[in-house]
N, CA, C and O atoms as a Tripos MOL2 file, in Angstrom:
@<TRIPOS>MOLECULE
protein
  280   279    70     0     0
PROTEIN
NO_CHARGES

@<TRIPOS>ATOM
      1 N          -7.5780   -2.6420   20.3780 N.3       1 UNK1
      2 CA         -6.3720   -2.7760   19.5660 C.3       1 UNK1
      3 C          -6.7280   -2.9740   18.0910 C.2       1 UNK1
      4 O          -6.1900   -2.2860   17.2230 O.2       1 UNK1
      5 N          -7.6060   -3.8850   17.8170 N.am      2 UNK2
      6 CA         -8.0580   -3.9380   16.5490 C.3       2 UNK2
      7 C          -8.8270   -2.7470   15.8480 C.2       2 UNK2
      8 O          -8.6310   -2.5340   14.6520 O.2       2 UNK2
      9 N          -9.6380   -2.0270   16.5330 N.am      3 UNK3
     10 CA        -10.0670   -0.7260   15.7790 C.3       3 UNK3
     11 C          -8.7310    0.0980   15.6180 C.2       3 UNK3
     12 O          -8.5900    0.4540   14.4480 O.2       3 UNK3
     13 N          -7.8180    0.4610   16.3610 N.am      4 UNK4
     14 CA         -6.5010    1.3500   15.9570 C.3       4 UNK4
     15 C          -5.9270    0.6110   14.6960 C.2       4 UNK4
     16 O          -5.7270    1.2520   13.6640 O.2       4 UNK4
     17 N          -5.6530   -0.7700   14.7750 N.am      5 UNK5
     18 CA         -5.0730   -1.8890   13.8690 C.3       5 UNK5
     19 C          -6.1910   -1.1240   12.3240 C.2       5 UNK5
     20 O          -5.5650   -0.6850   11.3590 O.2       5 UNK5
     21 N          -7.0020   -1.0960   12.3160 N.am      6 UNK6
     22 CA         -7.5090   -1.0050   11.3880 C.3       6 UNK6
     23 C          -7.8230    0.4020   11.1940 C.2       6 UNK6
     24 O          -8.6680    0.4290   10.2990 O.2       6 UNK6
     25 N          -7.5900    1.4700   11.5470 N.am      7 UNK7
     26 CA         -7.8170    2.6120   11.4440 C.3       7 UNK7
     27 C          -6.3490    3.3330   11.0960 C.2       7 UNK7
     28 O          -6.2480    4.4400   10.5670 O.2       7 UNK7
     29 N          -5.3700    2.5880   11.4500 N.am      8 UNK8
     30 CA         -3.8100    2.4270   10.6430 C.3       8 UNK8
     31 C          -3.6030    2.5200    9.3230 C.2       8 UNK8
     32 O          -2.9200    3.3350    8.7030 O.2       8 UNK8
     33 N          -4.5780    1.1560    8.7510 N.am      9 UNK9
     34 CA         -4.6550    0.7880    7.6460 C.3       9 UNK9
     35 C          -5.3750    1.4840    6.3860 C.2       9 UNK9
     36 O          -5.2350    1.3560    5.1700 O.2       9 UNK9
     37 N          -6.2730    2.3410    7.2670 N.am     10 UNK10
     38 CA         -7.0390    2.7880    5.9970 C.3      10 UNK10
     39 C          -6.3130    4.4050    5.7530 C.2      10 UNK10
     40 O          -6.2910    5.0350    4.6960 O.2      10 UNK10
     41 N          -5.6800    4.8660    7.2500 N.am     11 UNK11
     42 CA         -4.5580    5.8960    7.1770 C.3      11 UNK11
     43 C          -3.7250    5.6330    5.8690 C.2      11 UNK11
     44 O          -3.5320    6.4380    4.9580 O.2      11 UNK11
     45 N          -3.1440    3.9690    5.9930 N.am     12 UNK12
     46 CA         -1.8740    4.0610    5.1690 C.3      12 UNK12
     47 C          -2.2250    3.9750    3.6680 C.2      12 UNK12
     48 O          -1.5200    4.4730    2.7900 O.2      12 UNK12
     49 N          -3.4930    3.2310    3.4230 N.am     13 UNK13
     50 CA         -4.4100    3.6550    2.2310 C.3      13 UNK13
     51 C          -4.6510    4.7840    1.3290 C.2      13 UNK13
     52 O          -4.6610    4.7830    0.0980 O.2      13 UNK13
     53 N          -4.8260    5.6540    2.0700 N.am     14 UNK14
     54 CA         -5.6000    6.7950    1.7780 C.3      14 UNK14
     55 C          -4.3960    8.0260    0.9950 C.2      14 UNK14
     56 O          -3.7300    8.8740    1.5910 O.2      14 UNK14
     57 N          -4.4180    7.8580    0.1240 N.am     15 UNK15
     58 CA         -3.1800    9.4380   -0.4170 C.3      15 UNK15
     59 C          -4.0080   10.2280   -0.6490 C.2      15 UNK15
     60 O          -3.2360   11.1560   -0.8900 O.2      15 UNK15
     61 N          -5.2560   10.7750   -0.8220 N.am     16 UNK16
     62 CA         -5.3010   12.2270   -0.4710 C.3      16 UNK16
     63 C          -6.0660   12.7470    1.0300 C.2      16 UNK16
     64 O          -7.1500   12.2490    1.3350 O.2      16 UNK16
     65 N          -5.5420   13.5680    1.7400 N.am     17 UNK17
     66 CA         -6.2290   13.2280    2.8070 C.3      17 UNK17
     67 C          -7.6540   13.9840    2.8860 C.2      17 UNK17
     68 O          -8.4080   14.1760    3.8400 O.2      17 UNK17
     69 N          -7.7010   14.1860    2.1170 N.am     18 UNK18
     70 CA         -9.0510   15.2060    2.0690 C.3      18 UNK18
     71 C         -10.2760   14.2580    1.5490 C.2      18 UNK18
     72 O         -11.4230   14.7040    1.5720 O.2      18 UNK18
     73 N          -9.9930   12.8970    1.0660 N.am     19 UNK19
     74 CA        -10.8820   11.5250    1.1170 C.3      19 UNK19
     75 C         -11.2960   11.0080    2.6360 C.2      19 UNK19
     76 O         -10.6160   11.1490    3.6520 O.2      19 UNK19
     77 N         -12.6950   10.3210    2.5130 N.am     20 UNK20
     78 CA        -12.5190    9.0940    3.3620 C.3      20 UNK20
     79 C         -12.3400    8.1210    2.9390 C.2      20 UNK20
     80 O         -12.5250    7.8280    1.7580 O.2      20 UNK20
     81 N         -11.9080    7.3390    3.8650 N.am     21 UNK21
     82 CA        -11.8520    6.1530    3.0650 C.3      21 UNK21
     83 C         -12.8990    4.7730    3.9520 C.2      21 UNK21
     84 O         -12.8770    4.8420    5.1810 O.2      21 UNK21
     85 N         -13.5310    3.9070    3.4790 N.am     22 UNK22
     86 CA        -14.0740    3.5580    4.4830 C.3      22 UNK22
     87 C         -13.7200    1.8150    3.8060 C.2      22 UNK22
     88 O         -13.3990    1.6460    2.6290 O.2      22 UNK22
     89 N         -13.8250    0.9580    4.5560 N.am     23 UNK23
     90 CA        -13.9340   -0.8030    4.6390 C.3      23 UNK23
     91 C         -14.7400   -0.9270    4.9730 C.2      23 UNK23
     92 O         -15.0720   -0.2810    5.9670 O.2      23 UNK23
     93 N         -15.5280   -1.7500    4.4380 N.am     24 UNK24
     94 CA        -16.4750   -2.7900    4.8970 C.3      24 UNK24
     95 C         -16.3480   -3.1180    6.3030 C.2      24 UNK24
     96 O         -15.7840   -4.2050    6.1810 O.2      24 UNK24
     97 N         -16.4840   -2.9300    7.6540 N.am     25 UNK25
     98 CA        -16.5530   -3.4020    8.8070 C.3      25 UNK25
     99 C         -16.6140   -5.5040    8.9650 C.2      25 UNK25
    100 O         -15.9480   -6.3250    9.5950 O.2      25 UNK25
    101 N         -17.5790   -5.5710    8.1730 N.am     26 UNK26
    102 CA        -17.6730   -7.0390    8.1480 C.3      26 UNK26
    103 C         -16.7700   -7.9670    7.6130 C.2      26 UNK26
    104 O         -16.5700   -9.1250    7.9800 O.2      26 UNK26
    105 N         -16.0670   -7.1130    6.3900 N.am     27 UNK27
    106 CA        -14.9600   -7.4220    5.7830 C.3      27 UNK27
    107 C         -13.6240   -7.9060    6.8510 C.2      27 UNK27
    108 O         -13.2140   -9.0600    6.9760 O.2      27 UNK27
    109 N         -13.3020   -7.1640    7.2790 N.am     28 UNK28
    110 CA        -12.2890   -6.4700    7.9810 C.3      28 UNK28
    111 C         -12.5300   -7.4110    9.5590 C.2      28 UNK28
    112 O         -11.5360   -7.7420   10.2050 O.2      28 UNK28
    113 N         -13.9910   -7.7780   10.0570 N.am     29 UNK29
    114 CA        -13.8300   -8.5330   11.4310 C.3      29 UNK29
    115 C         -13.2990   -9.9980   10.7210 C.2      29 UNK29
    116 O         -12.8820  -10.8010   11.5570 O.2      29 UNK29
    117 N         -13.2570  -10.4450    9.3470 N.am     30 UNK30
    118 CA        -12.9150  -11.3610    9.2280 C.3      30 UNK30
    119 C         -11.3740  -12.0650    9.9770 C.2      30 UNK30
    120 O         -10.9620  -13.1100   10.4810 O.2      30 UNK30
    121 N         -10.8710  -10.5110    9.5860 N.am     31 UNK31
    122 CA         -9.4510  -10.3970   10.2350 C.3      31 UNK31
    123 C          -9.0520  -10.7540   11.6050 C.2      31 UNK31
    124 O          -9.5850  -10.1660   12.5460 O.2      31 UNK31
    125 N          -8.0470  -11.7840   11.8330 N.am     32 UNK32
    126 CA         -7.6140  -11.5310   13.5640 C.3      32 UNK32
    127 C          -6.5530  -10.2440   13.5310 C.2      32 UNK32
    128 O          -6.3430   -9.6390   12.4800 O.2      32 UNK32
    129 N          -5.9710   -9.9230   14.6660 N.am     33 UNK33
    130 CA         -5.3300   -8.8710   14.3520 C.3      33 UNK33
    131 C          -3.8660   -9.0330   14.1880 C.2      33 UNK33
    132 O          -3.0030   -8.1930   14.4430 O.2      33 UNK33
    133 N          -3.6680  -10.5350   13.6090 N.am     34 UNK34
    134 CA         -2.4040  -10.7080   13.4280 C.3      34 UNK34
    135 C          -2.3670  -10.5110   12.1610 C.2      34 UNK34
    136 O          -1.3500  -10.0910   11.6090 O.2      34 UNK34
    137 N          -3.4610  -10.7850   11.5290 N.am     35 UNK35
    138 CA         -3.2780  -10.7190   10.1570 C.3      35 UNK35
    139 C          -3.5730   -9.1680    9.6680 C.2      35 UNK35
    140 O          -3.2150   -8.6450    8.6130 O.2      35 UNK35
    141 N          -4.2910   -8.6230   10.6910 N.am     36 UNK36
    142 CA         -4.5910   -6.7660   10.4990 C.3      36 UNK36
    143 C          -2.9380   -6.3330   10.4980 C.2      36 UNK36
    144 O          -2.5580   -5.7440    9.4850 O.2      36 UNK36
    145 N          -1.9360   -6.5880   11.5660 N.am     37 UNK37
    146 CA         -0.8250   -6.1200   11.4530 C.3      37 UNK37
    147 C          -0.3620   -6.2340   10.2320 C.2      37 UNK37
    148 O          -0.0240   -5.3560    9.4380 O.2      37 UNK37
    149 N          -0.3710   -7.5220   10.1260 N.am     38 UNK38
    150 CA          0.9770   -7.7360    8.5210 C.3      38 UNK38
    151 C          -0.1130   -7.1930    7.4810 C.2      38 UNK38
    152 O           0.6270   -6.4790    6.8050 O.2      38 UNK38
    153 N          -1.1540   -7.0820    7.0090 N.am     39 UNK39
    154 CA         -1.3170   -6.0370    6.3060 C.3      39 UNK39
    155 C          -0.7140   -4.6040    6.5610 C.2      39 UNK39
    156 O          -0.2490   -4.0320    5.5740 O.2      39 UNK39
    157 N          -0.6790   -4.0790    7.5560 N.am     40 UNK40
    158 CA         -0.4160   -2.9780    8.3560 C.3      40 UNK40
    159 C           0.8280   -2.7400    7.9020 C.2      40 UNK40
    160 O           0.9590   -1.6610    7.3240 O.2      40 UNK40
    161 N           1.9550   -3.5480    8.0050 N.am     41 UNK41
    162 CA          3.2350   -3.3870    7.9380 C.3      41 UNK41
    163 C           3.3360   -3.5070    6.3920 C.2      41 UNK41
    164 O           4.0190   -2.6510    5.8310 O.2      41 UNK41
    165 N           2.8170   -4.3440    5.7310 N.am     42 UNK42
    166 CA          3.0520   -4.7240    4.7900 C.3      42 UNK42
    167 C           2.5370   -2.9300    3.5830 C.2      42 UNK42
    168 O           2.9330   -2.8220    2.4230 O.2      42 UNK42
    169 N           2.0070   -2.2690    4.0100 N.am     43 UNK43
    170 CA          1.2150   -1.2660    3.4270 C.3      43 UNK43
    171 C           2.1610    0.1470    3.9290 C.2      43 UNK43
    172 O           2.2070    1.1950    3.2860 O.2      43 UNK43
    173 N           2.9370   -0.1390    5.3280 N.am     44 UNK44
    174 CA          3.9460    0.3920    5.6500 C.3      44 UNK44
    175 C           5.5130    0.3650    4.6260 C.2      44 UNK44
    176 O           6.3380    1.2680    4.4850 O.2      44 UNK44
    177 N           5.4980   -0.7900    4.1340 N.am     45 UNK45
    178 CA          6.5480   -1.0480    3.6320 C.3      45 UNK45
    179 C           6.4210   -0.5460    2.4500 C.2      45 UNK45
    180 O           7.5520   -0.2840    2.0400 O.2      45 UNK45
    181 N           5.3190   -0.1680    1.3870 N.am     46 UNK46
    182 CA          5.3060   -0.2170   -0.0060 C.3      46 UNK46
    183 C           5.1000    1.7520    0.0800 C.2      46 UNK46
    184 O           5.3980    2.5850   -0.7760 O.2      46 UNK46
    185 N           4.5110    1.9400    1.4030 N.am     47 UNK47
    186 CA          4.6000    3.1010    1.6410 C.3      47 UNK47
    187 C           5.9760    3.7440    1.6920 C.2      47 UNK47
    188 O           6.1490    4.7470    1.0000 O.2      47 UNK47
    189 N           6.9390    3.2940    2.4090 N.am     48 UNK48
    190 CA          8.2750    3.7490    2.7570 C.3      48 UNK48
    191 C           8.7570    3.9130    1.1740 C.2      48 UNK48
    192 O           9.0150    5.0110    0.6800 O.2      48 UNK48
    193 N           8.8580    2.3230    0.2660 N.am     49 UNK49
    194 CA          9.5120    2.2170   -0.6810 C.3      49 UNK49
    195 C           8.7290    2.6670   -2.1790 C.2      49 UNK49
    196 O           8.9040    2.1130   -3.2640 O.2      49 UNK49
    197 N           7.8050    3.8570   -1.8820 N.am     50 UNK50
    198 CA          7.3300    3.7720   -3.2190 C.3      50 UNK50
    199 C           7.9940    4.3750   -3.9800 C.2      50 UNK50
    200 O           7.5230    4.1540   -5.0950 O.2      50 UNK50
    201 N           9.0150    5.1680   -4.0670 N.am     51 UNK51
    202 CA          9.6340    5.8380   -4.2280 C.3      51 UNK51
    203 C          10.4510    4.7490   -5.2290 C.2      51 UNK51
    204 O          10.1790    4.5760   -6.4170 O.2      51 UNK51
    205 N          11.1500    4.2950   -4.7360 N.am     52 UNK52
    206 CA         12.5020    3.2630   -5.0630 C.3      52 UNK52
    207 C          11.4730    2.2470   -5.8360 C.2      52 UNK52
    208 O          11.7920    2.4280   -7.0110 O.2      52 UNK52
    209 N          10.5530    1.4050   -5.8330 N.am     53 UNK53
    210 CA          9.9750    0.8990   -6.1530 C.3      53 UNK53
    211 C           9.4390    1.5480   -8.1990 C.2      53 UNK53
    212 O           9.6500    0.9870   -9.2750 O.2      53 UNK53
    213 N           8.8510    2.6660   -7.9280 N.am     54 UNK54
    214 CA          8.7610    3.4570   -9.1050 C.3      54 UNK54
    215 C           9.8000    3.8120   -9.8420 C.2      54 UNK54
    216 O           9.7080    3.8410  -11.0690 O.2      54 UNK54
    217 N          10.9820    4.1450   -9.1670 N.am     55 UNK55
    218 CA         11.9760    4.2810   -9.9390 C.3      55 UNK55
    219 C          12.6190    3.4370  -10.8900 C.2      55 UNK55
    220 O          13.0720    3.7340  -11.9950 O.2      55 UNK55
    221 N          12.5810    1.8940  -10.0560 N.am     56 UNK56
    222 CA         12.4530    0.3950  -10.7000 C.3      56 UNK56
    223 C          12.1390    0.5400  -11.6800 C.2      56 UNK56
    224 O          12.8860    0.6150  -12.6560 O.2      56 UNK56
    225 N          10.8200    0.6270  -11.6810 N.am     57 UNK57
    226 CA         10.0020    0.2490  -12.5100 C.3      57 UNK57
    227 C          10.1220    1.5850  -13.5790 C.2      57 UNK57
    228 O           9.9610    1.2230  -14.7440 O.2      57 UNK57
    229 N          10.2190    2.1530  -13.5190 N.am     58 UNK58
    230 CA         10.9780    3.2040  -14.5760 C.3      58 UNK58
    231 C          11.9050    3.0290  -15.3660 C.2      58 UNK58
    232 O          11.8390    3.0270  -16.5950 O.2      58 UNK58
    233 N          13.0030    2.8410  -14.5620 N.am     59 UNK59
    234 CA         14.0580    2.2420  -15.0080 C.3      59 UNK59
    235 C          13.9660    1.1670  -16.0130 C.2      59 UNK59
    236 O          14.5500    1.2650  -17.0920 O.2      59 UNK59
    237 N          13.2710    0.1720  -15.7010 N.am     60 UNK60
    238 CA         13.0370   -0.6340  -16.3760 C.3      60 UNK60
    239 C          12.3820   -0.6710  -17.5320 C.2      60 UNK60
    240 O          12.8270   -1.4340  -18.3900 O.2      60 UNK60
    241 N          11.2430    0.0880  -17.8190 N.am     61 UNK61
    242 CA         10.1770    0.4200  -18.9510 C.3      61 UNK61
    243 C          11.6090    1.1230  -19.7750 C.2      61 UNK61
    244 O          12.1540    0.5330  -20.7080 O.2      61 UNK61
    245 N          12.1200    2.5610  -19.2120 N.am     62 UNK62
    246 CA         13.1710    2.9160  -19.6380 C.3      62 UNK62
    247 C          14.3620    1.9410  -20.5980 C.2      62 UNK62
    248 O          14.7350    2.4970  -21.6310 O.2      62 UNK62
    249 N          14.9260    0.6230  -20.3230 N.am     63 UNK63
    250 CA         15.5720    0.0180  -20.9260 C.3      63 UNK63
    251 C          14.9390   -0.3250  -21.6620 C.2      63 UNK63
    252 O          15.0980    0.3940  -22.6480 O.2      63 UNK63
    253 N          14.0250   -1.2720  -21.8900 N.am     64 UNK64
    254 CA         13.1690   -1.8410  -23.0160 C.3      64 UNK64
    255 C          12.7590   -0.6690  -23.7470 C.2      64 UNK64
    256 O          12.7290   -1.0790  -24.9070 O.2      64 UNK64
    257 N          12.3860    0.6920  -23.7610 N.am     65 UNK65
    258 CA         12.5930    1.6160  -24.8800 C.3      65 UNK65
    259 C          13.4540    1.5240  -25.1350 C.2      65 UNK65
    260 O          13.2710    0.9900  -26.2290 O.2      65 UNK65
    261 N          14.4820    1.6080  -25.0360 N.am     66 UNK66
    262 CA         15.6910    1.5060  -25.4220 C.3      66 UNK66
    263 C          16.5910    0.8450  -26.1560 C.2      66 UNK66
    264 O          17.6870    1.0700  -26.6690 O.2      66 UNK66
    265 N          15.4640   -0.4510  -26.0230 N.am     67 UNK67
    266 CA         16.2660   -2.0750  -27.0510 C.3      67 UNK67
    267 C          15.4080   -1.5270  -28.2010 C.2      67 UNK67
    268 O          15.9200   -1.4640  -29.3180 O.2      67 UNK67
    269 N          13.9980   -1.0810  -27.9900 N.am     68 UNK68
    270 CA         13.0620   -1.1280  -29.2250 C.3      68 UNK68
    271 C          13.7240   -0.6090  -30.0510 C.2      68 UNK68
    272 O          13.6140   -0.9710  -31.2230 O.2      68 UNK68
    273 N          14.6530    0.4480  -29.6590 N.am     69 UNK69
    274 CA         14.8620    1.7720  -30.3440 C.3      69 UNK69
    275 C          16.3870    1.3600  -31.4190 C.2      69 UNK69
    276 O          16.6860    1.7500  -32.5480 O.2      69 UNK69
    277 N          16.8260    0.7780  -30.8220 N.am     70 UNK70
    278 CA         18.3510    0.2310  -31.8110 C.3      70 UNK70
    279 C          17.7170   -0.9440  -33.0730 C.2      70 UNK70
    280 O          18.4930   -1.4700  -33.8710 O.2      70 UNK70
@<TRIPOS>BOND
     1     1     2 1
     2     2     3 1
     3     3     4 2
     4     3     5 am
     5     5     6 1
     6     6     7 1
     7     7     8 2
     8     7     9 am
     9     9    10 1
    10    10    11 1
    11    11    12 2
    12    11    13 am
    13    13    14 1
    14    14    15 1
    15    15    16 2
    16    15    17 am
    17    17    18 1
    18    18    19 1
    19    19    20 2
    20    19    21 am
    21    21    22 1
    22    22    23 1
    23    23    24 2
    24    23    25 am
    25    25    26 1
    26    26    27 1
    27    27    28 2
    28    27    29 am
    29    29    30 1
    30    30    31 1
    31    31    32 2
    32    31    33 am
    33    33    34 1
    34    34    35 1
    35    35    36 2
    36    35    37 am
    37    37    38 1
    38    38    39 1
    39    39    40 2
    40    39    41 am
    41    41    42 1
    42    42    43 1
    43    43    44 2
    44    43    45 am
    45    45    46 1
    46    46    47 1
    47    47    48 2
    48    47    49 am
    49    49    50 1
    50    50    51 1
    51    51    52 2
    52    51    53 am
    53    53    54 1
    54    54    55 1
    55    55    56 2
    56    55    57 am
    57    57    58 1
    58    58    59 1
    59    59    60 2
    60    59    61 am
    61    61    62 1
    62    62    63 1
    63    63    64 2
    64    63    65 am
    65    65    66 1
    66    66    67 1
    67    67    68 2
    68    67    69 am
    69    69    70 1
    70    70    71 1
    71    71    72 2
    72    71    73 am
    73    73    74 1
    74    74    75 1
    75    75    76 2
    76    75    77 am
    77    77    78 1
    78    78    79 1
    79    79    80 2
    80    79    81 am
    81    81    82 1
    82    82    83 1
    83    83    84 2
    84    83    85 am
    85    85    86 1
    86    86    87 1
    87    87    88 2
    88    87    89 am
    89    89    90 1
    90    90    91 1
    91    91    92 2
    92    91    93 am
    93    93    94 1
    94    94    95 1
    95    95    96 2
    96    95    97 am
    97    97    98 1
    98    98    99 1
    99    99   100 2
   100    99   101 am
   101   101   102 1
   102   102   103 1
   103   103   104 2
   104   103   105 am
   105   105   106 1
   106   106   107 1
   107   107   108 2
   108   107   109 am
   109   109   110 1
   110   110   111 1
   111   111   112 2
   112   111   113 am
   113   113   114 1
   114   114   115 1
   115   115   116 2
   116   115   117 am
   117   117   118 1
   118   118   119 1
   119   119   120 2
   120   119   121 am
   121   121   122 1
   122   122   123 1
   123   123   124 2
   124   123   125 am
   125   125   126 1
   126   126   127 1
   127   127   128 2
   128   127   129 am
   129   129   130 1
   130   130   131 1
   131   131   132 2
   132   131   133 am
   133   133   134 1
   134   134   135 1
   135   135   136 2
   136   135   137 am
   137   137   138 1
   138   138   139 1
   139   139   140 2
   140   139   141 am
   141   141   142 1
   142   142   143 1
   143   143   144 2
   144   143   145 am
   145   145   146 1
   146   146   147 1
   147   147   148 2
   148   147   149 am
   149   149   150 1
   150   150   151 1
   151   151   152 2
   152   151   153 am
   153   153   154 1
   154   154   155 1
   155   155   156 2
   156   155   157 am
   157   157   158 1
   158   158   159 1
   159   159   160 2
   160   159   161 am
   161   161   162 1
   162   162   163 1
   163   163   164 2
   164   163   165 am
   165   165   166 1
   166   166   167 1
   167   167   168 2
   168   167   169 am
   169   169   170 1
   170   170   171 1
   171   171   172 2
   172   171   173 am
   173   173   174 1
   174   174   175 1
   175   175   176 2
   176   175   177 am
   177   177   178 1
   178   178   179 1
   179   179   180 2
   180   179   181 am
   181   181   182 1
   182   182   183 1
   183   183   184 2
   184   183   185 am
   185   185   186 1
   186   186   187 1
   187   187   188 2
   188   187   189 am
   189   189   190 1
   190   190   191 1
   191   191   192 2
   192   191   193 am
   193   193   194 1
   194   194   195 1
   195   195   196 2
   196   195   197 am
   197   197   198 1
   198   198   199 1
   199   199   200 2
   200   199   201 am
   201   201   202 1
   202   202   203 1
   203   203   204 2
   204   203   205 am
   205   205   206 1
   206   206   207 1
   207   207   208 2
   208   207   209 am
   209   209   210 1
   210   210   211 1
   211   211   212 2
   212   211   213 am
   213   213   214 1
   214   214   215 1
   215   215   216 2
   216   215   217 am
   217   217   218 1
   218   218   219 1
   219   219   220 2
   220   219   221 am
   221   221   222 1
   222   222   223 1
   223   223   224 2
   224   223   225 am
   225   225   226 1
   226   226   227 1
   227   227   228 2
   228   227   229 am
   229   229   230 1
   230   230   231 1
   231   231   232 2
   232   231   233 am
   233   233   234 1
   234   234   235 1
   235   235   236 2
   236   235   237 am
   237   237   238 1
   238   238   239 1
   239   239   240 2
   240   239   241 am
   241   241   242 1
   242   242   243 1
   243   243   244 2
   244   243   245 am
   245   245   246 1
   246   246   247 1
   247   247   248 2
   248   247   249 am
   249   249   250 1
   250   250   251 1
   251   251   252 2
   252   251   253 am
   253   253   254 1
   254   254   255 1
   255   255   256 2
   256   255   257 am
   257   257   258 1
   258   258   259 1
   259   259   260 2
   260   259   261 am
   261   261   262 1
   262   262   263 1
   263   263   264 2
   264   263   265 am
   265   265   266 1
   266   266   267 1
   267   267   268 2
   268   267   269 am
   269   269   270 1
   270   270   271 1
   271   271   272 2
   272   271   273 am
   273   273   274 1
   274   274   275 1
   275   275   276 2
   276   275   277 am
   277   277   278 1
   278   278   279 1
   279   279   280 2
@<TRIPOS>SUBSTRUCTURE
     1 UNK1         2 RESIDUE 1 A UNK
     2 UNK2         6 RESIDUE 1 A UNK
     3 UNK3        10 RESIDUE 1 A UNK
     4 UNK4        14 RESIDUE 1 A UNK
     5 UNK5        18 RESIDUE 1 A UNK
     6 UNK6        22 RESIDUE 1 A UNK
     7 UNK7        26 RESIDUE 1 A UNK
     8 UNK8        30 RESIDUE 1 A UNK
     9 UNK9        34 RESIDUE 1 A UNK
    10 UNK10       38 RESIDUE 1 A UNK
    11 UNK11       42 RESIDUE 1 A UNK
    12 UNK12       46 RESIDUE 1 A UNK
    13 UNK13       50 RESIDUE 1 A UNK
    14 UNK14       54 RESIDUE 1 A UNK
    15 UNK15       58 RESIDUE 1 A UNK
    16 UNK16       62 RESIDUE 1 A UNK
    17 UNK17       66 RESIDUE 1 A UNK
    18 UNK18       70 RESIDUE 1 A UNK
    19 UNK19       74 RESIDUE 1 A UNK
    20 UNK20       78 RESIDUE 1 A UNK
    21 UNK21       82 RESIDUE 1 A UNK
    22 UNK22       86 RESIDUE 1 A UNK
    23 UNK23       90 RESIDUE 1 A UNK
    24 UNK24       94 RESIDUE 1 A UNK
    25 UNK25       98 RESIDUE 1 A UNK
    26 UNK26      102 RESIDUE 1 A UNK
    27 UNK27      106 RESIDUE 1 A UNK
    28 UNK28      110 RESIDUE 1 A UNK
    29 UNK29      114 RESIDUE 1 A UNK
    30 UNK30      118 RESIDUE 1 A UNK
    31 UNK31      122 RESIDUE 1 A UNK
    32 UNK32      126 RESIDUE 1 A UNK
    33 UNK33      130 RESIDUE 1 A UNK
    34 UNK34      134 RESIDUE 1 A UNK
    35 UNK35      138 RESIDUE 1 A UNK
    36 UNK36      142 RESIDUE 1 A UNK
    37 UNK37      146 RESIDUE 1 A UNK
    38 UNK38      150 RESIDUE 1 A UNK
    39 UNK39      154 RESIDUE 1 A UNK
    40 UNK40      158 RESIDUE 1 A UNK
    41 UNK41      162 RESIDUE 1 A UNK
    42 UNK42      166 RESIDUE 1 A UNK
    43 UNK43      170 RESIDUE 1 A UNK
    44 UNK44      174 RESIDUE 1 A UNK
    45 UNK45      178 RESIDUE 1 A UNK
    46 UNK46      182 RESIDUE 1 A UNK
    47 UNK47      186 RESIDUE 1 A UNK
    48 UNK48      190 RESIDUE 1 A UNK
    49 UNK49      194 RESIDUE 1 A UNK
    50 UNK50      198 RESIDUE 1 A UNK
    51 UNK51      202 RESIDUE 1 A UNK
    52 UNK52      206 RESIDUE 1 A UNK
    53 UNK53      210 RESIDUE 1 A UNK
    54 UNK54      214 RESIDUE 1 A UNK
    55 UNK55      218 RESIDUE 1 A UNK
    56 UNK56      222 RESIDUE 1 A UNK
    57 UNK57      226 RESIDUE 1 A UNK
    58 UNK58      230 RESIDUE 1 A UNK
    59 UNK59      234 RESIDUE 1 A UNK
    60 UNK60      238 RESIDUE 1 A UNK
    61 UNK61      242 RESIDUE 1 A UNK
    62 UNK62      246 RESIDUE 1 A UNK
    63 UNK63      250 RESIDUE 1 A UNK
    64 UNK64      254 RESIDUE 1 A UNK
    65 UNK65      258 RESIDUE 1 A UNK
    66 UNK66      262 RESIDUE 1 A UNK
    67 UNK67      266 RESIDUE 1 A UNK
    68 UNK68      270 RESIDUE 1 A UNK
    69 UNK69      274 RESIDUE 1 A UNK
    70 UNK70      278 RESIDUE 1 A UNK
């Protein structure tokens, strides 16, 4: 369970797929695999929302040009 758990993670890592990507093994047994999940999910989530997330943050840089500018 923990090698899939962690072979998830470096999936959800990785944007080009034509990389490897590799972890430290020793790194990574530090992990139980409760804490491999909520990384997991947590890398799931920023994945789903990067989108909306960037736009934020667009948006936002966007207004503050905007004060500079008056």
């Amino acid at each position: 369970m923990k090698k899939q758990i962690i072979e998830n993670i470096k999936k959800l890592i990785n944007i080009n797929p034509e990389d490897s990507i590799e972890i430290n093994p020793n790194y990574l047994e530090y992990f139980d695999e409760e804490e491999l999940l909520d990384i997991q999910k947590k890398l799931e989530f920023k994945k789903e929302n990067i989108s909306k997330l960037s736009v934020d943050y667009l948006d936002e840089i966007y207004e503050k040009t905007k004060k500079d500018e008056i």
